[in-house]
TIRO-362506 format. One line per 5 residues: number of its first residue (from 0); their letters; for each residue x, y, z of C-alpha. Coordinates in nm, 2 decimals. Layout:
N
NUM	A	X,Y,Z ~ ...
! end
This chain:
330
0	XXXXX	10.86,7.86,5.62 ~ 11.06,7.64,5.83 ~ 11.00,7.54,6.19 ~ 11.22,7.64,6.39 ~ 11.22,7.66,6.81
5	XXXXX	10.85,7.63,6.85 ~ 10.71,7.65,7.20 ~ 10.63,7.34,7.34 ~ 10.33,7.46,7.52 ~ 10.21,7.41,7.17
10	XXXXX	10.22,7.06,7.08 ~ 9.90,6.97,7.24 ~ 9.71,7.18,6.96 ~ 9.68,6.93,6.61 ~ 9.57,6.67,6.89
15	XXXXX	9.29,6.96,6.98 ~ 9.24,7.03,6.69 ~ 9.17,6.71,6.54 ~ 8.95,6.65,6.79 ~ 8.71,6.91,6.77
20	XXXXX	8.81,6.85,6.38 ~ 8.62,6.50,6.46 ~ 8.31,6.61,6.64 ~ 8.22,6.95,6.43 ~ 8.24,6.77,6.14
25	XXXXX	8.00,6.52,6.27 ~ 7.78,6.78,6.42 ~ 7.74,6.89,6.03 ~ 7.68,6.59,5.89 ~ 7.41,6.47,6.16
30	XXXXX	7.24,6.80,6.09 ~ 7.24,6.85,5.71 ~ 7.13,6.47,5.70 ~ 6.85,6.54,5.98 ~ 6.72,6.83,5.75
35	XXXXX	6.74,6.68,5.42 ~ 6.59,6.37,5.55 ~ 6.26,6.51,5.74 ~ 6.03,6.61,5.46 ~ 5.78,6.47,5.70
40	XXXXX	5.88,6.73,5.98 ~ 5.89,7.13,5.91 ~ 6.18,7.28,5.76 ~ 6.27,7.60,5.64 ~ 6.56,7.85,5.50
45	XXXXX	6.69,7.96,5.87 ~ 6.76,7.56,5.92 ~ 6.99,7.56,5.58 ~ 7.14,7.88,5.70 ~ 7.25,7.74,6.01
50	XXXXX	7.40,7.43,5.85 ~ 7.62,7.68,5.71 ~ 7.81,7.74,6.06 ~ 7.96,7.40,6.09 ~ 8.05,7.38,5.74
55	XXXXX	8.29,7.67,5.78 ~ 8.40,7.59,6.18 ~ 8.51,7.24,6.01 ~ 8.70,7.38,5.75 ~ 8.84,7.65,6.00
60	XXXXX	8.94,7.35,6.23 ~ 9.09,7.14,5.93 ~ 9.35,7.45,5.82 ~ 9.41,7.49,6.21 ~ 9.51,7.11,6.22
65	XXXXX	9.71,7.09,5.89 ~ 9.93,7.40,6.02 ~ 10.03,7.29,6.35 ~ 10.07,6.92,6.26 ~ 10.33,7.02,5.92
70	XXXXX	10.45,7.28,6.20 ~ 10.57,7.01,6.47 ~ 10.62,6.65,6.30 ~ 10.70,6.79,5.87 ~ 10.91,7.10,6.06
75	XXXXX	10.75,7.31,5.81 ~ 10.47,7.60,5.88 ~ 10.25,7.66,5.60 ~ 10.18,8.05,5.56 ~ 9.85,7.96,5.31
80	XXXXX	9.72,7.73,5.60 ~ 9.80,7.98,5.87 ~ 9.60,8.29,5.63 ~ 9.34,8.02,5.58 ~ 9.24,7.92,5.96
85	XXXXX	9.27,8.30,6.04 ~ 9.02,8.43,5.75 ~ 8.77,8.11,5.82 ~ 8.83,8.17,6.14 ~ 8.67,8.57,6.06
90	XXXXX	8.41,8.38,5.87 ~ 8.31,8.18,6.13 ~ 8.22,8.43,6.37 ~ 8.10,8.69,6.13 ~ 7.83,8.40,6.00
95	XXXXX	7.74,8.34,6.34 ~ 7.65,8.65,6.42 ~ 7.45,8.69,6.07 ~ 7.26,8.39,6.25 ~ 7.19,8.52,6.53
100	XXXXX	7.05,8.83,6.44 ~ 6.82,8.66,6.19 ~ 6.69,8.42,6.44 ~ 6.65,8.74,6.69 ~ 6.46,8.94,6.42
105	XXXXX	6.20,8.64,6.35 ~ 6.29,8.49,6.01 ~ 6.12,8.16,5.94 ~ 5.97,8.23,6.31 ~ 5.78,8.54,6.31
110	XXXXX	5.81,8.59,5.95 ~ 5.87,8.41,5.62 ~ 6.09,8.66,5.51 ~ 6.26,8.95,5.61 ~ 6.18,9.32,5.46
115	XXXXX	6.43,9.43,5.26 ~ 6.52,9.72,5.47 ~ 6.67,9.41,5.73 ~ 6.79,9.24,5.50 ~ 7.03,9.55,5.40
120	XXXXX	7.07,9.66,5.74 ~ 7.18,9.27,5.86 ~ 7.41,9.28,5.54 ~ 7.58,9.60,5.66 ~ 7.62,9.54,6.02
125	XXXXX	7.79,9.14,5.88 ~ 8.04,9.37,5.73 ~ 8.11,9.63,5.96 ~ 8.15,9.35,6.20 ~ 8.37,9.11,5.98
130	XXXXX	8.59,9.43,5.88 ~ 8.66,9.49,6.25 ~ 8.73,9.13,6.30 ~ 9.02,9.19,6.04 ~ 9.17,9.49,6.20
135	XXXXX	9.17,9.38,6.58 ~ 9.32,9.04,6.41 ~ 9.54,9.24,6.25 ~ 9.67,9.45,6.54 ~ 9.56,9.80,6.38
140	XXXXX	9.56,10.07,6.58 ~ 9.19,10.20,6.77 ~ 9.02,9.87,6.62 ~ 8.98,9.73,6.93 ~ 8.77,9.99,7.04
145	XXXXX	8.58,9.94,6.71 ~ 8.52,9.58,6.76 ~ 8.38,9.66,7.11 ~ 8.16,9.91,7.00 ~ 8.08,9.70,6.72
150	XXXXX	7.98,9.40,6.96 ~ 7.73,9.65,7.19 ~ 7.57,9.70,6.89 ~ 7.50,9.38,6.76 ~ 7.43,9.27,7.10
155	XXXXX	7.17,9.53,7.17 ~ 7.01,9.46,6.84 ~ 6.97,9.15,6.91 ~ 6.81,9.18,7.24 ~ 6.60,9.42,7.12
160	XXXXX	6.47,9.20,6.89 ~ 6.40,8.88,7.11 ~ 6.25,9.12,7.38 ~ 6.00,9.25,7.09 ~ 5.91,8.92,6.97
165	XXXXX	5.85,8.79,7.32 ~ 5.58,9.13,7.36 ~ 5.45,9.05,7.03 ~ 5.37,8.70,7.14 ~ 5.28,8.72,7.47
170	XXXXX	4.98,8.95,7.33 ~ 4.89,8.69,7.06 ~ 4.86,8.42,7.34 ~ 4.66,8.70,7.57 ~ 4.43,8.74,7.30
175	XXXXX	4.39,8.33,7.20 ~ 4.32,8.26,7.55 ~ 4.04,8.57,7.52 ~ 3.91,8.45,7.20 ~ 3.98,8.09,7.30
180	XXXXX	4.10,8.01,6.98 ~ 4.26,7.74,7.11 ~ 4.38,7.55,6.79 ~ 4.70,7.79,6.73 ~ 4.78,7.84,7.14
185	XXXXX	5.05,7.57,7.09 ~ 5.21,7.69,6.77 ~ 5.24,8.04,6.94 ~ 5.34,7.93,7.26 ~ 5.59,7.70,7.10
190	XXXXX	5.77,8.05,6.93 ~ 5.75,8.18,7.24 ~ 5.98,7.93,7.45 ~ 6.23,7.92,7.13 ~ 6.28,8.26,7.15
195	XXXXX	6.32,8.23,7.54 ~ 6.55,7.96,7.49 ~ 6.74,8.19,7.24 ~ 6.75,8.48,7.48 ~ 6.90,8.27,7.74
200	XXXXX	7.17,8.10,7.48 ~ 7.28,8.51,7.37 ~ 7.34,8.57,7.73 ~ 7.58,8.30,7.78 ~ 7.73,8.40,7.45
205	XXXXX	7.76,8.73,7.60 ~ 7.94,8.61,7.90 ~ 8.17,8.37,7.69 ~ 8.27,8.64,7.48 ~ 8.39,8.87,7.72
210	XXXXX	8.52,8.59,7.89 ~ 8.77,8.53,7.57 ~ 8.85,8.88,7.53 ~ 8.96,8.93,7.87 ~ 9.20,8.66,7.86
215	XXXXX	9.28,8.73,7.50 ~ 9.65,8.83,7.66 ~ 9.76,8.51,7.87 ~ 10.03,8.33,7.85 ~ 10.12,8.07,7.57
220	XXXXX	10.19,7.77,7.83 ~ 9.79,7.75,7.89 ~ 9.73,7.84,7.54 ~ 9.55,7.46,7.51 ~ 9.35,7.50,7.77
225	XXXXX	9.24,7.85,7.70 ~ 9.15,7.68,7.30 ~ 8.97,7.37,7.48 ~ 8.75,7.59,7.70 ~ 8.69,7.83,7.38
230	XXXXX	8.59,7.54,7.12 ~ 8.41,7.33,7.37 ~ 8.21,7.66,7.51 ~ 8.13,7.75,7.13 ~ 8.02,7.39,7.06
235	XXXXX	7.75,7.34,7.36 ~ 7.60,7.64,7.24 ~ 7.55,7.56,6.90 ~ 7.48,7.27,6.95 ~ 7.17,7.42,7.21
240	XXXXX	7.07,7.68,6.96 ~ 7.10,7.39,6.69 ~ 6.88,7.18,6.90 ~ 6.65,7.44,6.93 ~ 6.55,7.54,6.60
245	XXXXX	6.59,7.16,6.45 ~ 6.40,6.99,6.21 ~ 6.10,6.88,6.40 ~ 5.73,6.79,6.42 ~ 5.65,7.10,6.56
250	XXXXX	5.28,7.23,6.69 ~ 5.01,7.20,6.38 ~ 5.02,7.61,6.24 ~ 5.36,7.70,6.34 ~ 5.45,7.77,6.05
255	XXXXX	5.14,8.02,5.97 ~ 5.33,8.37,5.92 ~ 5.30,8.63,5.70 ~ 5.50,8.64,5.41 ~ 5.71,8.96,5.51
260	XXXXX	5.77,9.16,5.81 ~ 5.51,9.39,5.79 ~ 5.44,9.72,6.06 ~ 5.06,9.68,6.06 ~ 4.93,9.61,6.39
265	XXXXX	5.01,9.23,6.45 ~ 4.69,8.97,6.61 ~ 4.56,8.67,6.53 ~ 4.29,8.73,6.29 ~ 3.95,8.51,6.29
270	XXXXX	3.97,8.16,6.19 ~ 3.73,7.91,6.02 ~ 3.69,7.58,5.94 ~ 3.60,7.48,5.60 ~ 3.42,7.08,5.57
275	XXXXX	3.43,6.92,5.26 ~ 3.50,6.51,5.15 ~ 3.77,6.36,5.02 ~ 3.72,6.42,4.66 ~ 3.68,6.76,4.67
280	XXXXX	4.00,6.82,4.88 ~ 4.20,6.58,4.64 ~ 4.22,6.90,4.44 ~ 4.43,7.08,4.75 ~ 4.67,6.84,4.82
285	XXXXX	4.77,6.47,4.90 ~ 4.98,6.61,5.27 ~ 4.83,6.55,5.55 ~ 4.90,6.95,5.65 ~ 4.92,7.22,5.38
290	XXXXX	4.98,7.58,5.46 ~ 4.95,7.87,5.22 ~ 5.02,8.23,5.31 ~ 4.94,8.58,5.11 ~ 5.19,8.64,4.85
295	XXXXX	5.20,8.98,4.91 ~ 5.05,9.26,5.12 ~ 4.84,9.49,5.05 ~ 4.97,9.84,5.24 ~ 4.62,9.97,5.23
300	XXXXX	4.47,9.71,5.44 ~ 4.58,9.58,5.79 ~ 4.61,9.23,5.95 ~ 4.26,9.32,6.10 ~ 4.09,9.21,5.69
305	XXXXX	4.29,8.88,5.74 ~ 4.12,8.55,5.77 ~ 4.29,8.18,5.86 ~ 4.08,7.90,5.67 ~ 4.19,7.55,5.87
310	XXXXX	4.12,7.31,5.62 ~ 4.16,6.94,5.79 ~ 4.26,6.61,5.53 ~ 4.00,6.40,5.48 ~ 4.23,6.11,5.55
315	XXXXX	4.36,6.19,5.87 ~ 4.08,6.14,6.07 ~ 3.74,5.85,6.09 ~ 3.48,6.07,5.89 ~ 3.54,6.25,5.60
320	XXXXX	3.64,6.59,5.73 ~ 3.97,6.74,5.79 ~ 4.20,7.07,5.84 ~ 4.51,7.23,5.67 ~ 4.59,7.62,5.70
325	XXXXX	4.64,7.92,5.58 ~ 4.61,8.28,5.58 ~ 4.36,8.40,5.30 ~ 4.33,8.80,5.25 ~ 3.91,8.87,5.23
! end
């Protein structure tokens, strides 16, 4: 398709889009080397499933660039690269939502896995949500309302979610500070200020979004400036949430969950500590933490028949005693 009288407003854009070309891809380098890099430091499937965001955001931004730069200095507008940066573009935002309600419903948090009743509903509501996408991109008719009613869902899933983690660990820390089991007050309290953090980040993503919508209809002279505000908004908060949920030495236990999300009563069951030398734990495990959780539970028995063993490595401290945990069903 040839190029013929394009706007001028427009020229600034493969210069934008280079640009934030430049710093996504950087932002998903930086973080797929930071997680592939820290076997020391605590990583797990929510961190590979956000490294997916920047992988597509970069190819988005690399179709975006290619189009408007043949557009203005080859004279020639490539329809494939236009269809591309639109339906990566639906990606994008569909996957980031996917995200978002993964983080808000626990997983790798709260929970190892999900059940597979999330996991189905999470798929459905991605689809609904990127078919939506489509038809408000598309101009059909009534999808707009769709995409809004679409959003409060999401939105008020999501915030459901956070606001039910945050009960459910706020009464874990009430009863640590009862019990004064004091050796998993940090690991709690550490989910606790993610998730606050997280809460926070959703509603400036909130604001943001309606933000965009609103001035979905403006003119094409600040077109730039309305895609600089846009990309550069949806960077500093990915690159918050990112920050948040990094690869990182986090508190000893954090990653003590159950396997699956499960609706018995959740608490902190009774922990023990377990002595023994070096030679006997050699049979464990040579890292300095190891953490083993139930492979399964058993729907005839609660949380309350749970027991944590903390098991210390012999080599981490003077004498010959140590601790490593894990759930252990009694």
């Amino acid at each position: 398709m040839e190029a013929g009288g394009l706007d001028e407003a427009y020229r600034p854009l493969p210069l934008l889009y280079l640009a934030f070309l430049s710093i996504w891809f950087g932002a998903a380098c930086s973080w797929t080397l930071s997680i592939s890099r820290s076997t020391h430091f605590q990583t797990n499937d929510l961190q590979w499933t956000l490294a997916s965001l920047p992988v597509i955001k970069v190819l988005q931004l690399a179709l975006s660039f290619l189009f408007w730069y043949s557009c203005f200095y080859l004279q020639t507008c490539s329809l494939w690269m236009s269809f591309g940066a639109y339906v990566t573009g639906i990606f994008f935002q569909t996957a980031s939502f996917i995200c978002f309600s993964l983080i808000s419903r626990g997983y790798c948090i709260m929970f190892e896995r999900l059940s597979i009743s999330e996991r189905r509903t999470t798929a459905v509501l991605g689809c609904v949500f990127y078919l939506t996408l489509v038809g408000y991109k598309a101009s059909v008719p009534h999808f707009t309302v769709l995409l809004l009613l679409n959003y409060l869902i999401s939105f008020f899933l999501i915030f459901r979610h956070i606001s039910q983690n945050l009960s459910v660990l706020r009464e874990q820390l009430a009863f640590i500070v009862d019990e004064n089991v004091q050796v998993m007050h940090d690991a709690v309290y550490t989910k606790y200020i993610m998730f606050k953090k997280f809460q926070g980040a959703m509603q400036i993503v909130v604001m943001a979004e309606t933000m965009i919508y609103i001035n979905v209809g403006g003119s094409s002279d600040d077109y730039w400036l309305r895609l600089l505000v846009r990309e550069w908004g949806q960077f500093c908060i990915f690159l918050y949430i990112g920050w948040t949920f990094r690869s990182q030495e986090l508190a000893p236990h954090f990653s003590v969950m159950p396997h699956v999300k499960s609706k018995a009563e959740k608490i902190v069951p009774p922990i023990y500590s377990i002595e023994m030398d070096a030679a006997t734990f050699k049979d464990f495990s040579s890292h300095e933490w190891h953490i083993g959780v139930p492979t399964s539970l058993d729907d005839n028995r609660s949380c309350k028949d749970s027991v944590l063993v903390i098991i210390q490595h012999p080599h981490t401290l003077p004498s010959a005693t140590a601790s490593s945990s894990g759930p252990h069903q009694v």
